[in-house]
C-alpha positions in Angstrom: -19.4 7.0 -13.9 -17.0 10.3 -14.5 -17.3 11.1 -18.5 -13.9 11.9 -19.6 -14.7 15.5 -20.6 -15.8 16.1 -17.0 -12.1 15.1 -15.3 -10.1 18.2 -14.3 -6.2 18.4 -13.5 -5.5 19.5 -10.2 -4.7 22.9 -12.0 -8.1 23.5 -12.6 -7.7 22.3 -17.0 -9.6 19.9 -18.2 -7.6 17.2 -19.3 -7.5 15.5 -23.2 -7.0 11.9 -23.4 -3.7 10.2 -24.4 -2.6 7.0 -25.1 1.2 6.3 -23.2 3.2 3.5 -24.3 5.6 1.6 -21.3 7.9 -1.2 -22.6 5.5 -1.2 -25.9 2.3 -1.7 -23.9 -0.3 0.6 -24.2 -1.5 2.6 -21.1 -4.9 4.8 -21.7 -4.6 7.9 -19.9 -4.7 11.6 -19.7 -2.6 14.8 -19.7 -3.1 18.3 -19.3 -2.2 21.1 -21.7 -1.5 23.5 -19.2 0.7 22.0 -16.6 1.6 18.9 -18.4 0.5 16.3 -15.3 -0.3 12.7 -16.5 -3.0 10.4 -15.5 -3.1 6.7 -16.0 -5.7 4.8 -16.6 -6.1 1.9 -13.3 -7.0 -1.3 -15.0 -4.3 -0.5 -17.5 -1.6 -0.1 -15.1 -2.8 -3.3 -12.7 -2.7 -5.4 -16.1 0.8 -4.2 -17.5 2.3 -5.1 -13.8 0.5 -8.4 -14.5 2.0 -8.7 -17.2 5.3 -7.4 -15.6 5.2 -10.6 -13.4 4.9 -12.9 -16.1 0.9 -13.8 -15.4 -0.8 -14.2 -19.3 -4.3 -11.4 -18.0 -6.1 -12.7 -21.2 -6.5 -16.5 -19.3 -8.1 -14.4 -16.1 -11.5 -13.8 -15.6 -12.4 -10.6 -13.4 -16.1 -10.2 -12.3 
């Protein structure tokens, strides 16, 4: 498992975490100070295209 203090941009910075809000859904994530690159969180961004397609994620059960 990657600590978050350990991820680096591309650049070289390390990045501080950020939450980014799409169509009022929250999306964990990353930026960078220096260059300004965003990183999203995965699981965030599969369940807000779940939610996209009208499937409820909350009645799913991932193992």
């Amino acid at each position: 498992m990657v600590m978050a203090d350990e991820i680096k941009c591309s650049c070289g910075c390390e990045l501080n975490p950020k939450i980014f809000y799409v169509d009022e859904f929250q999306i964990r994530g990353s930026e960078c100070p220096k260059c300004g690159k965003t990183y999203l969180n995965g699981e965030d961004v599969a369940r807000y295209a779940e939610n996209r397609k009208g499937i409820n994620v909350s009645d799913r059960v991932v193992c």
